[in-house]
SEDREN-870248 format. One line per 5 residues: their letters; for each residue x, y, z of N, C-alpha, C, CB. Coordinates in steps of 0.1 Angstrom, whole numbers. Glycine has a CB too. Layout:
<pts>
a = X/Y/Z/X/Y/Z/X/Y/Z/X/Y/Z | ...
</pts>
This chain:
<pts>
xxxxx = 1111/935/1888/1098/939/1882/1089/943/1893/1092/928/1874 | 1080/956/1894/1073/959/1902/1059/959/1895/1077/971/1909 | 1050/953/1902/1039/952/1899/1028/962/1896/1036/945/1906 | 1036/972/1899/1025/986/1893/1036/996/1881/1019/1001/1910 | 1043/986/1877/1047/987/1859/1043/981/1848/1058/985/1856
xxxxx = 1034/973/1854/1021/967/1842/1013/980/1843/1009/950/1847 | 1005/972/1835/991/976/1832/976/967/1839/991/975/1816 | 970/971/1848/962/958/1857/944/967/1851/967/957/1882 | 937/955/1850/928/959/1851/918/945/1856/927/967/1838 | 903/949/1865/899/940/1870/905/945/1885/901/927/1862
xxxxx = 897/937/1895/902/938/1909/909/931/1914/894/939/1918 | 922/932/1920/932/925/1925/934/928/1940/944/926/1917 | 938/917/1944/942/917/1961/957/914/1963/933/904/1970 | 964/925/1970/978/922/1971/979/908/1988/989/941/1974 | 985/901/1983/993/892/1999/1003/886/1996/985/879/2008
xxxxx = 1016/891/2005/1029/880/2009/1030/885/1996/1029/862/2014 | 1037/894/1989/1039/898/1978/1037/888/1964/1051/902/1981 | 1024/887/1967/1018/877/1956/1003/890/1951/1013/856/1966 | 1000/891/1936/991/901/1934/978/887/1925/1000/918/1922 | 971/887/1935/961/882/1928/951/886/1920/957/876/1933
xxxxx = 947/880/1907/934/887/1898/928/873/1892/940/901/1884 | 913/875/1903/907/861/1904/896/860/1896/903/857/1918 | 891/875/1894/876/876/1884/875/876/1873/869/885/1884 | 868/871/1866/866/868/1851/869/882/1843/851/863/1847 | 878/882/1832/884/891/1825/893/903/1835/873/897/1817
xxxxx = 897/899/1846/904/906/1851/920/904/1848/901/905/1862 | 934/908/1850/944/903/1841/958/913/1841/937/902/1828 | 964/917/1832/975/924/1834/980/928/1817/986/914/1843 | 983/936/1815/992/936/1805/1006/945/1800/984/936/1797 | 1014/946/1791/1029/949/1790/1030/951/1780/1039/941/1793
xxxxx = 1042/963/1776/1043/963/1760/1059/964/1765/1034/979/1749 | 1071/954/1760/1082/949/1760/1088/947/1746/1080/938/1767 | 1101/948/1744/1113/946/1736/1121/940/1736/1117/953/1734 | 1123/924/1731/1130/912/1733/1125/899/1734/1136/913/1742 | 1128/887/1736/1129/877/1734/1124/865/1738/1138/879/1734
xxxxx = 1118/872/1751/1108/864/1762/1103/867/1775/1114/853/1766 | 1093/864/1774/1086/867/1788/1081/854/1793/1072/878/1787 | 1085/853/1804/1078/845/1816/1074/848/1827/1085/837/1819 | 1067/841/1832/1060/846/1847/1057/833/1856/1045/854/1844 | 1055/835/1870/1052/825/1881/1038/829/1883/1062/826/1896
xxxxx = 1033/816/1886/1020/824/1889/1018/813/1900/1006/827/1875 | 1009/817/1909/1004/806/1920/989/805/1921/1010/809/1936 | 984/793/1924/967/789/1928/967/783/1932/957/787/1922 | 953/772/1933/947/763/1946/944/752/1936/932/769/1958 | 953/748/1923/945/735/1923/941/721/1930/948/734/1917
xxxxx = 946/722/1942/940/708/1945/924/710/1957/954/699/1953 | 916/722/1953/908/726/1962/895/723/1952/912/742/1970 | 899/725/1936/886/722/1928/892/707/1919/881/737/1917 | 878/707/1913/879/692/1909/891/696/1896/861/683/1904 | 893/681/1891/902/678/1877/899/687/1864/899/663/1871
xxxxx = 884/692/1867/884/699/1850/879/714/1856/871/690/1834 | 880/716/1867/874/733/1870/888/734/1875/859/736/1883 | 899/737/1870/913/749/1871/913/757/1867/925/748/1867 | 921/770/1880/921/780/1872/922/784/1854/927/784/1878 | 919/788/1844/925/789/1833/929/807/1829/915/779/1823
xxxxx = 937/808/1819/944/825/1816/942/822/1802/962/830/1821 | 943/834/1797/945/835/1782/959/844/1782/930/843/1772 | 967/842/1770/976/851/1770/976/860/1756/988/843/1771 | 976/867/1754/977/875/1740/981/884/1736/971/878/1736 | 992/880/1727/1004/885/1720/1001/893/1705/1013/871/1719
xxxxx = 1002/907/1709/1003/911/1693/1018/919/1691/988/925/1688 | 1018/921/1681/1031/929/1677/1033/941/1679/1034/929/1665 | 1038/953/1681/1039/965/1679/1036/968/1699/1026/972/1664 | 1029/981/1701/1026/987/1713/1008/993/1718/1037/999/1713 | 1003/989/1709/987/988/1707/984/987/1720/981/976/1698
xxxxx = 978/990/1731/971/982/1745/959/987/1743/977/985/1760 | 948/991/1732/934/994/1734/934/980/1727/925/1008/1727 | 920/978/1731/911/969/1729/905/963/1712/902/974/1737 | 910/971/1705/907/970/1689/918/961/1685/906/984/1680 | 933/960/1692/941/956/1683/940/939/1690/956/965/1682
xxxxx = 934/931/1701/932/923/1709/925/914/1699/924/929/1720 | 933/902/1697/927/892/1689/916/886/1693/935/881/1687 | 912/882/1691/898/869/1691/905/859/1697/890/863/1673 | 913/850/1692/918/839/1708/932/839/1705/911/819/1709 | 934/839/1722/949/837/1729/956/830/1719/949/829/1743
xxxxx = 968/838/1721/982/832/1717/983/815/1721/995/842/1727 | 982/817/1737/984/803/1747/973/805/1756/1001/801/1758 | 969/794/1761/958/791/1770/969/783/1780/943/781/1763 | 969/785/1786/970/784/1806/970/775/1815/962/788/1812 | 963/765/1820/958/759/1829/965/754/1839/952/752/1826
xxxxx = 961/761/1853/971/759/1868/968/752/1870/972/766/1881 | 976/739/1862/973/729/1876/981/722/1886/969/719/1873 | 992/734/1888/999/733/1900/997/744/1907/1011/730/1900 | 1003/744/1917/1007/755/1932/1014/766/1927/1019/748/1945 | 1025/760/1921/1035/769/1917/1034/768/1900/1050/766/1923
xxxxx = 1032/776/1889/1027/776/1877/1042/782/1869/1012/786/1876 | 1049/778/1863/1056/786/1854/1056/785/1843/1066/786/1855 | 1054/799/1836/1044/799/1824/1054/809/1814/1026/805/1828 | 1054/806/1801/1065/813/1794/1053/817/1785/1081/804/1786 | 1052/834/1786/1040/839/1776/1039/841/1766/1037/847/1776
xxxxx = 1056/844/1765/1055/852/1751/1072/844/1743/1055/875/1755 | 1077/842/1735/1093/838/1728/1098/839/1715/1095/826/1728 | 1107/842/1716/1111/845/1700/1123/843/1698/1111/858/1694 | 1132/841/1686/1141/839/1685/1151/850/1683/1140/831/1680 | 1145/860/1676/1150/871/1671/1138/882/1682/1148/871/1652
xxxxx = 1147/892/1680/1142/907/1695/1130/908/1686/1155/928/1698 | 1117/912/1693/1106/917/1690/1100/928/1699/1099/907/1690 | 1092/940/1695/1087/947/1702/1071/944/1705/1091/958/1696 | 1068/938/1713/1054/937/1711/1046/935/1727/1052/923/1701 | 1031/936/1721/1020/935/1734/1014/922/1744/1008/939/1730
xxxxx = 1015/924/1755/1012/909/1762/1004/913/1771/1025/900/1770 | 992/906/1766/977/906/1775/977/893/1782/962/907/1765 | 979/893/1796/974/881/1804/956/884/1810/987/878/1820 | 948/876/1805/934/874/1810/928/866/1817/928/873/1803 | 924/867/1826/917/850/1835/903/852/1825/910/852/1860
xxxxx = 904/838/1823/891/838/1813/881/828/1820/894/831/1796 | 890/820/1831/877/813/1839/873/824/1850/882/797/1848 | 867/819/1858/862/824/1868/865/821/1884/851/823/1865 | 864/828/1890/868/834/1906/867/823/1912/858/845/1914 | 853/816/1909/851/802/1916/858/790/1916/841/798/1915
xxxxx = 871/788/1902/876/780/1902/886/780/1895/870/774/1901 | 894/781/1910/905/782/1911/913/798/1911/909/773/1902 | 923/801/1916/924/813/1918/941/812/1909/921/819/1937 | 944/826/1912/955/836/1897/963/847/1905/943/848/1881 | 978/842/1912/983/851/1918/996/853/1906/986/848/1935
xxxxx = 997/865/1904/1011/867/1894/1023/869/1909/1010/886/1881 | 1032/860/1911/1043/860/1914/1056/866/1915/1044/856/1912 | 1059/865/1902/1072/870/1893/1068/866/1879/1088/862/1898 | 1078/881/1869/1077/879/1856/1090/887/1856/1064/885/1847 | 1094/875/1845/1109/876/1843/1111/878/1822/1117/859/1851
xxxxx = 1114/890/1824/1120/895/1807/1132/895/1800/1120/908/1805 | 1132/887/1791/1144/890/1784/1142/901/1774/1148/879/1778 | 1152/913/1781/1148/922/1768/1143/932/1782/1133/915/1753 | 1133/944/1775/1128/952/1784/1115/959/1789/1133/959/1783 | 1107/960/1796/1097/967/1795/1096/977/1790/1094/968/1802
xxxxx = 1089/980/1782/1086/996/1778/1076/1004/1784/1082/998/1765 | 1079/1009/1791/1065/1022/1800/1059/1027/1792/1070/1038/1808 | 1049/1022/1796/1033/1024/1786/1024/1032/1795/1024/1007/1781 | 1021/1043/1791/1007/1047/1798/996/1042/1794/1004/1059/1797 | 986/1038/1802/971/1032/1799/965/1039/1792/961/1031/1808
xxxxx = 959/1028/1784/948/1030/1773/937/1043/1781/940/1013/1768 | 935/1051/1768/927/1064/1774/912/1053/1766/932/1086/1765 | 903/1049/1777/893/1049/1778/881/1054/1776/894/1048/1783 | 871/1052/1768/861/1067/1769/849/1060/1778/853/1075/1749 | 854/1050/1783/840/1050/1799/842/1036/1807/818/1050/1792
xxxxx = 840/1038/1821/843/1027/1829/832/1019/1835/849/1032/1839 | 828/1005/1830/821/999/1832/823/987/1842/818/997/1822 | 815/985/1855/814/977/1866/801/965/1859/810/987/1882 | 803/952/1860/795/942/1858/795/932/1871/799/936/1846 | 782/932/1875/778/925/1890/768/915/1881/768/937/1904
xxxxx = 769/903/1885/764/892/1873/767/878/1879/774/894/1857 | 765/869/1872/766/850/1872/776/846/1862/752/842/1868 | 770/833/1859/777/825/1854/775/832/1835/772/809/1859 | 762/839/1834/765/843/1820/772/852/1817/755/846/1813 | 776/864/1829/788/873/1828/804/864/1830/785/885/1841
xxxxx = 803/856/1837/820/849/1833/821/835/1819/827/838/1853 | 809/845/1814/813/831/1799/812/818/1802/829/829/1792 | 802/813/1810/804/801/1813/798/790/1802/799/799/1826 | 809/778/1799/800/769/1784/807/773/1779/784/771/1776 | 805/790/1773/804/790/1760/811/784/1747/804/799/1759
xxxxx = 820/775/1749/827/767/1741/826/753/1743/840/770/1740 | 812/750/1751/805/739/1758/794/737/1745/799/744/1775 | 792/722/1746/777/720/1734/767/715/1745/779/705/1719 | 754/723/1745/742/712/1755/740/702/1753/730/714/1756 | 737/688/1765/739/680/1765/742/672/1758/735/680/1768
xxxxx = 756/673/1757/766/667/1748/781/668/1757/766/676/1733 | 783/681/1761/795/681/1774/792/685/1787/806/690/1772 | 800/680/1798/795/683/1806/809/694/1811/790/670/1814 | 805/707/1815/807/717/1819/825/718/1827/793/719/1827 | 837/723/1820/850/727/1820/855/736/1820/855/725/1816
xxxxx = 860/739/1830/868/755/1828/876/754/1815/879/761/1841 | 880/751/1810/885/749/1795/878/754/1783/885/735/1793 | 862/751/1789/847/757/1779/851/770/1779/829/755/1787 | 854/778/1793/852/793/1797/858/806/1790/857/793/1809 | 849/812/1785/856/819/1775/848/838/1783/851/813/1755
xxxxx = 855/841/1794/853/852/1799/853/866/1787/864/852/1810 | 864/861/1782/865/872/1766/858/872/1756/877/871/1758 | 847/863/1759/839/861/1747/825/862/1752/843/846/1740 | 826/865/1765/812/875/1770/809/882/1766/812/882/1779 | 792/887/1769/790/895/1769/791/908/1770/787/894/1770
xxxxx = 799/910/1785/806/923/1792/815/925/1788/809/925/1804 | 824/913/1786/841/920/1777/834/925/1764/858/904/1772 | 826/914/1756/829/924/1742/819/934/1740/828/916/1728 | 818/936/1749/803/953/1753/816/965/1755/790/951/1778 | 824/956/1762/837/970/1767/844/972/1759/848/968/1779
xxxxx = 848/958/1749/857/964/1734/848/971/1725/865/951/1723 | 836/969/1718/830/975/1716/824/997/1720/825/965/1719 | 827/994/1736/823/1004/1737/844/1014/1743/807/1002/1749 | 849/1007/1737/867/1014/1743/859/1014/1759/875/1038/1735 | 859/1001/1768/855/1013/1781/867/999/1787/831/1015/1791
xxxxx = 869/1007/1800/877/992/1808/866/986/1814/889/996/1822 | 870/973/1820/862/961/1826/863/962/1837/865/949/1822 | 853/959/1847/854/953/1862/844/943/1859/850/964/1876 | 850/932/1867/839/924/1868/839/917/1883/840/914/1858 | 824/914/1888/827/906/1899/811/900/1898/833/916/1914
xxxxx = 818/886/1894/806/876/1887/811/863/1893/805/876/1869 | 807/853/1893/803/839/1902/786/834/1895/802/844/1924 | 796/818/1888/785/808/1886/781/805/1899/790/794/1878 | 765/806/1893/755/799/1899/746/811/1914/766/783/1906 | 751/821/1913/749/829/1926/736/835/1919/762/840/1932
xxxxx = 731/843/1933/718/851/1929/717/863/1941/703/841/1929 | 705/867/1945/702/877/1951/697/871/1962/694/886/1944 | 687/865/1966/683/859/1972/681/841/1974/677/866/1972 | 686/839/1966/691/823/1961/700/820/1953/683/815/1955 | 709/810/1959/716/807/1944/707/798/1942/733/803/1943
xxxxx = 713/788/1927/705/777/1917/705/769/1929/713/771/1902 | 690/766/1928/688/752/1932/680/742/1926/684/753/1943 | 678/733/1925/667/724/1917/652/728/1923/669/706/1921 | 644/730/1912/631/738/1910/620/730/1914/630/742/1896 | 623/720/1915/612/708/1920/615/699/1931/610/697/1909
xxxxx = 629/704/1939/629/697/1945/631/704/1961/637/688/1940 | 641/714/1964/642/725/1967/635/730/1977/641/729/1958 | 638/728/1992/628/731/2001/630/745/2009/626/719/2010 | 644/748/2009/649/765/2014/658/769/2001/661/765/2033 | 656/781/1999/671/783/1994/683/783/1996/674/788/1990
xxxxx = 690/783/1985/701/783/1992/712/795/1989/706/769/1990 | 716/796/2004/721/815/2006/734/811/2014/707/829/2018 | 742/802/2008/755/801/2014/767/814/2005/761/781/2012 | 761/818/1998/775/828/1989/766/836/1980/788/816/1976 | 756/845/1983/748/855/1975/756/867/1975/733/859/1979
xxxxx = 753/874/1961/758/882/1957/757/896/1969/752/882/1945 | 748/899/1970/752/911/1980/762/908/1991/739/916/1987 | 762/899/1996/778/899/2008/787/893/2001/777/890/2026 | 793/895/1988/800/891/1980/801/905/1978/797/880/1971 | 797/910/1966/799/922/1959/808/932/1966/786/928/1956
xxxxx = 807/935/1981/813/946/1986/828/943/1987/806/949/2000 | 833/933/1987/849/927/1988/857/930/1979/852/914/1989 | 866/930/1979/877/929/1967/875/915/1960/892/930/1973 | 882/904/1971/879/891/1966/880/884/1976/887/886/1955 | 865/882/1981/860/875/1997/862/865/1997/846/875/2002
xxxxx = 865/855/1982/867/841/1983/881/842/1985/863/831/1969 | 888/843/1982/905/849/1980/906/851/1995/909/864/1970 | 901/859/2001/905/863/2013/905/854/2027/897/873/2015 | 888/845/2021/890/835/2032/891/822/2030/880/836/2039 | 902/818/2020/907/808/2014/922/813/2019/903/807/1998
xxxxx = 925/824/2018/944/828/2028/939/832/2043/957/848/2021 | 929/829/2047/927/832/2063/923/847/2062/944/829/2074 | 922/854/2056/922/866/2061/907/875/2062/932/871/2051 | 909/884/2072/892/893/2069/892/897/2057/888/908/2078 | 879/898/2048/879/902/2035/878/913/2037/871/898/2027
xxxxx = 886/920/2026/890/936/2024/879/941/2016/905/940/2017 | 875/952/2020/862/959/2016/872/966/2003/853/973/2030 | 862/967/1990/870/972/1977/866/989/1979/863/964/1958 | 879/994/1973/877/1007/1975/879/1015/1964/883/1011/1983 | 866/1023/1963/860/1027/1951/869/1036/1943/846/1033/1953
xxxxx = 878/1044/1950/888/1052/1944/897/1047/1938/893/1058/1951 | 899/1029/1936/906/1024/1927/903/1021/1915/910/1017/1930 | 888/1023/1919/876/1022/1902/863/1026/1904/872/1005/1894 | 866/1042/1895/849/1049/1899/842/1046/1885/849/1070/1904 | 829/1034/1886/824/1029/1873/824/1042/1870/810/1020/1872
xxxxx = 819/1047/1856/809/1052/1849/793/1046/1845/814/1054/1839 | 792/1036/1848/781/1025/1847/780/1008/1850/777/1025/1834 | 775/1008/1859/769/997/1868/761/991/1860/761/1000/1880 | 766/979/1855/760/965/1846/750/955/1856/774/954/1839 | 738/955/1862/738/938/1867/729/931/1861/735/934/1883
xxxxx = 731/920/1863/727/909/1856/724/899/1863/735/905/1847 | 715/899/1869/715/888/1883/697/886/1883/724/897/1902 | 691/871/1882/682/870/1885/679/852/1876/675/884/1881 | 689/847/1873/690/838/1860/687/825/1874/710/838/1849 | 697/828/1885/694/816/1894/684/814/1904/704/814/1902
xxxxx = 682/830/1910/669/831/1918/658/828/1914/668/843/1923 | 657/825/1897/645/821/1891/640/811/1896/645/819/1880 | 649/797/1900/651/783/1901/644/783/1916/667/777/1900 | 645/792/1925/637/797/1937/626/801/1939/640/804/1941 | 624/811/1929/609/820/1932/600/812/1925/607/837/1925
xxxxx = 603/804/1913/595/790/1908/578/795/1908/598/775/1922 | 575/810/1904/565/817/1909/552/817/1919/561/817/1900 | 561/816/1930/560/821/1942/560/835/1946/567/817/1947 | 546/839/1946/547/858/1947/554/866/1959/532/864/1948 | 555/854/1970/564/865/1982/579/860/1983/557/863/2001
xxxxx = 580/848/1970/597/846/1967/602/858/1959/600/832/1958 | 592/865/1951/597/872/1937/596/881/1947/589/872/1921 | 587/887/1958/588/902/1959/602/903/1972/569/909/1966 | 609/889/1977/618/889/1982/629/890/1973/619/880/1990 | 629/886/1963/637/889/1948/636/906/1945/628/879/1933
xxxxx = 628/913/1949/624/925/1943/634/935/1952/606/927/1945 | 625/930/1964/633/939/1979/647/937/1978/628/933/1997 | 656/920/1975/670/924/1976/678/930/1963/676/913/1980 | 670/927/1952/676/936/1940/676/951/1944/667/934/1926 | 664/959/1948/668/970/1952/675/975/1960/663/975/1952
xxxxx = 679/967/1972/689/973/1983/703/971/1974/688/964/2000 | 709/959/1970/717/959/1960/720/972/1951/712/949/1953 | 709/977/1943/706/989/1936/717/1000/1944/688/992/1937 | 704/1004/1958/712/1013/1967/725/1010/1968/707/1013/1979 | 726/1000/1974/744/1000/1976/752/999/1968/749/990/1983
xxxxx = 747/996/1956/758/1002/1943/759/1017/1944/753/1000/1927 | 746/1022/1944/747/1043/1942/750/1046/1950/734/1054/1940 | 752/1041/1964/759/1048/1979/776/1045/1977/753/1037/1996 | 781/1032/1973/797/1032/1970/800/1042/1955/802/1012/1966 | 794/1043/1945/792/1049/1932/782/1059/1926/791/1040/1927
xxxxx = 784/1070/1937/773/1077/1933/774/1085/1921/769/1086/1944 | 782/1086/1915/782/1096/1902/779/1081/1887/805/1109/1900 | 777/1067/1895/777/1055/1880/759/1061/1880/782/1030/1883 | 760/1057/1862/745/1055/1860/746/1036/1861/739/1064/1839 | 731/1033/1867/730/1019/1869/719/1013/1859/726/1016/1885
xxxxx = 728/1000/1852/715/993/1839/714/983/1846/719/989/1820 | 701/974/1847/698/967/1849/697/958/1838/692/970/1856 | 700/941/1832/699/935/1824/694/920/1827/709/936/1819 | 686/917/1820/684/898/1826/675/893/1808/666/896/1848 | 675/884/1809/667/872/1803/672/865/1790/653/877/1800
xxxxx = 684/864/1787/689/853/1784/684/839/1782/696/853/1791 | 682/833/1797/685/822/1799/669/820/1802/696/820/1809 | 660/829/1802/643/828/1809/644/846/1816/642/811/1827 | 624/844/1813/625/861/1814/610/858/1825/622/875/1793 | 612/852/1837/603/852/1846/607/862/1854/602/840/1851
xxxxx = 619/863/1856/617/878/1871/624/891/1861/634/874/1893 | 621/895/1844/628/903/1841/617/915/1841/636/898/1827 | 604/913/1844/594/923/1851/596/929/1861/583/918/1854 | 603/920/1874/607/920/1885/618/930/1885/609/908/1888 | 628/927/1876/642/933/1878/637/950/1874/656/926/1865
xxxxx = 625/950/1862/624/963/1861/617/973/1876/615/964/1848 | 609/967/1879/602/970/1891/615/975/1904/593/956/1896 | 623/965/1904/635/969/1915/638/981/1911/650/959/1916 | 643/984/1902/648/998/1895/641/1007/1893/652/998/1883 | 625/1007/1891/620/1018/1895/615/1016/1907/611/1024/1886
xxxxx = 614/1012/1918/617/1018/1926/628/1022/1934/613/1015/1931 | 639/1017/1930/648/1028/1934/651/1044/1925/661/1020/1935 | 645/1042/1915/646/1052/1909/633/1064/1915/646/1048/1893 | 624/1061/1921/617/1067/1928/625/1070/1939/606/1062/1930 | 633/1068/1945/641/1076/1960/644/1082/1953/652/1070/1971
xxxxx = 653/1076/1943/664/1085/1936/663/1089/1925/673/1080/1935 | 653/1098/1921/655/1107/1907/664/1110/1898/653/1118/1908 | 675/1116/1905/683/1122/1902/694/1109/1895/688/1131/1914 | 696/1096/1896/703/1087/1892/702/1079/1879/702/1081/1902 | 710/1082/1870/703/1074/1859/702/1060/1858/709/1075/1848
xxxxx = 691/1051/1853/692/1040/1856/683/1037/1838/684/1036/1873 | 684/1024/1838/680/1016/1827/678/1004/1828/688/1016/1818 | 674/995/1822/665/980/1818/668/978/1804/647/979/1820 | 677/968/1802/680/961/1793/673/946/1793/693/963/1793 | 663/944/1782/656/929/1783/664/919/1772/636/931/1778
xxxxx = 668/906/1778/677/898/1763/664/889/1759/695/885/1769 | 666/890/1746/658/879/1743/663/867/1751/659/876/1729 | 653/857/1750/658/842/1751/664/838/1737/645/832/1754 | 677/831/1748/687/827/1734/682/816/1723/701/820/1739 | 686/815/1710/681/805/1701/688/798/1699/678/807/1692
xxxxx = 680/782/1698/688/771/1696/693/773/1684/683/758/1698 | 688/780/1673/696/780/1659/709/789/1661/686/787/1646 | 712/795/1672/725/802/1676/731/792/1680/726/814/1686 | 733/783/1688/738/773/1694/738/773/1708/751/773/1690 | 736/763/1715/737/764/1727/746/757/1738/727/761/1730
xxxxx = 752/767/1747/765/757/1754/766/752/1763/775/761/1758 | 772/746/1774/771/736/1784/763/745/1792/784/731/1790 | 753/733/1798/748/736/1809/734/748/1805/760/740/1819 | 729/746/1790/725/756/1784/724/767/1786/717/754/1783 | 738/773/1785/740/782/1788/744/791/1775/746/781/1798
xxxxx = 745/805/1771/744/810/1756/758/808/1752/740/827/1755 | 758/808/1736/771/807/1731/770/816/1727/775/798/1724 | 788/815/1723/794/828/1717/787/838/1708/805/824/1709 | 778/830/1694/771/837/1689/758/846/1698/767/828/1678 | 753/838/1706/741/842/1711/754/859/1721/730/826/1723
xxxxx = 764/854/1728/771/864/1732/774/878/1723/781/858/1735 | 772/875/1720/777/887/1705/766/892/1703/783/880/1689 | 754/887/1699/740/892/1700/739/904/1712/730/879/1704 | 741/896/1725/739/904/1739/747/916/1736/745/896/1755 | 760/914/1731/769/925/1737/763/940/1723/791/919/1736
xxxxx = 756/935/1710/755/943/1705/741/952/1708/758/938/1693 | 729/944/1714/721/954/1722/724/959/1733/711/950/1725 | 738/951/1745/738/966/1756/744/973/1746/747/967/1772 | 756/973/1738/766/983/1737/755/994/1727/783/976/1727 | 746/993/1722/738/999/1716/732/1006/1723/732/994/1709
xxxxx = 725/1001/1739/720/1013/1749/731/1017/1753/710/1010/1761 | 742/1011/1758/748/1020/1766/753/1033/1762/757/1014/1771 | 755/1030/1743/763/1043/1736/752/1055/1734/771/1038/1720 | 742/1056/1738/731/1062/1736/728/1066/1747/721/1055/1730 | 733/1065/1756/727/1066/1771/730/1078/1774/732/1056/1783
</pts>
């Protein structure tokens, strides 16, 4: 089996002939004839705690469908590495079947990582050309872009990759919604100029893993977790059509309205800005925030027009979320649930299809 006879989508890093896909909704899929599929997969569980393992979704339909409409609502099998060496039987039957196999990381980057190994078929692949797409969406984001909770209740559970439902995002169901493919490169808890820190107590921030010297990698955690220099991603393997970010949920917990915290919130959202339209100069860029609190979502607009003052010529946008409602439900770590997710995805997919 060679690994560019799937179908991959999301950013992956090849090493030691192991293909990893570490970011939320990133994944693989196959349209095969026969009797079973299995696969090796490898990760780091003993580097995160007992209930943050990597986790996958697998999903199995019948027939040769690989767009996004024929894609159930939940996995066949759910996943969880919690070994080194993972061997995982996706798909089985007793009698030959022709059908589709979506593997999804539905947790996220930060815990625990997703190398596919070997996948072994009984029966045969069928060469599938990729789903024709009508637009390519990049999502730069947190913990509310990798679904974090959302199958979490507020204080009531305390917070499991098990909760994590990447497919039940916002951004994935913005992309089934809009037929577009997914990139994602999102991490709980990060920000622009802070990640989350406690708001009252909190005397520097804290800038051990922000998004701008993250964003430019393939997968910087990946890289320097196998020793290696992180590999700069290269855009010719995915030219967005539109730049999603969503980033301002943690730096809130920082700027705590502090006016030369927010206008340092201001200055790095727009260089961010830039260095999206310098790697992606033909994406239009939306900006999105307030979910979770809409203190810097003035702010986020401000970053954007001024970069939209250098840059005229670049389409850009501001998407505002309501604050979520507790009569929607709310998930670990109060963070939005599925319903409130579904809400989100039906106002971007509404600007984006208009755009």
């Amino acid at each position: 089996m060679k690994f560019d006879d799937l179908i991959w989508y999301g950013r992956t890093l090849d090493n030691e002939g192991i293909r990893y896909f570490d970011y939320s909704s990133s994944g693989f899929a196959f349209v095969m004839k026969g009797k079973k599929a299995a696969a090796t997969f490898l990760s780091d569980p003993e580097k995160h705690a007992e209930t943050n393992k990597g986790v996958i979704g697998v999903f199995v339909t019948e027939g040769t469908d690989l767009t996004w409409k024929s894609m159930p609502e939940e996995p066949t099998t759910r996943i969880i590495f919690d070994r080194n060496v993972n061997d995982c039987v996706l798909f089985e039957s007793d009698v030959e079947k022709t059908v589709t196999v979506r593997v999804v990381k539905i947790s996220e980057d930060a815990f625990g990582c997703a190398g596919l190994k070997d996948l072994q078929i009984d029966g045969k692949i069928i060469p599938s050309a990729k789903p024709k797409y009508d637009m390519k969406i990049e999502y730069i984001g947190d913990s509310i872009t990798c679904g974090y909770g959302i199958e979490g209740v507020w204080e009531k559970d305390t917070f499991t990759t098990t909760q994590q439902r990447a497919d039940k995002s916002y951004a994935f169901l913005t992309a089934k919604k809009l037929n577009a493919e997914i990139q994602c490169c999102s991490w709980s808890g990060i920000g622009i100029i802070s990640n989350y820190v406690d708001p009252e107590t909190a005397k520097i921030p804290e800038t051990s893993w922000l998004m701008p010297a993250n964003w430019p990698y393939t997968d910087k955690s990946l890289s320097l977790r196998l020793g290696l220099e992180p590999e700069v991603w290269d855009e010719s393997r995915y030219s967005p059509d539109i730049v999603v970010i969503n980033l301002g949920t943690n730096d809130t917990s920082w700027v705590h309205g502090k006016e030369d915290r927010r206008l340092a919130y201001v200055s790095g959202l727009r260089q961010l800005i830039e260095a999206v339209h310098r790697r992606s100069p033909k994406a239009k860029i939306c900006g999105c925030l307030g979910v979770m609190g809409q203190e810097l979502c003035d702010s986020m607009k401000e970053a954007l027009d001024l970069f939209h003052k250098d840059f005229p010529a670049v389409p850009v946008k501001y998407v505002k979320f309501p604050v979520q409602d507790a009569a929607d439900g709310i998930g670990a770590d109060w963070h939005p649930s599925a319903k409130t997710h579904q809400k989100m995805a039906e106002q971007l997919a509404g600007e984006l299809r208009n755009w």
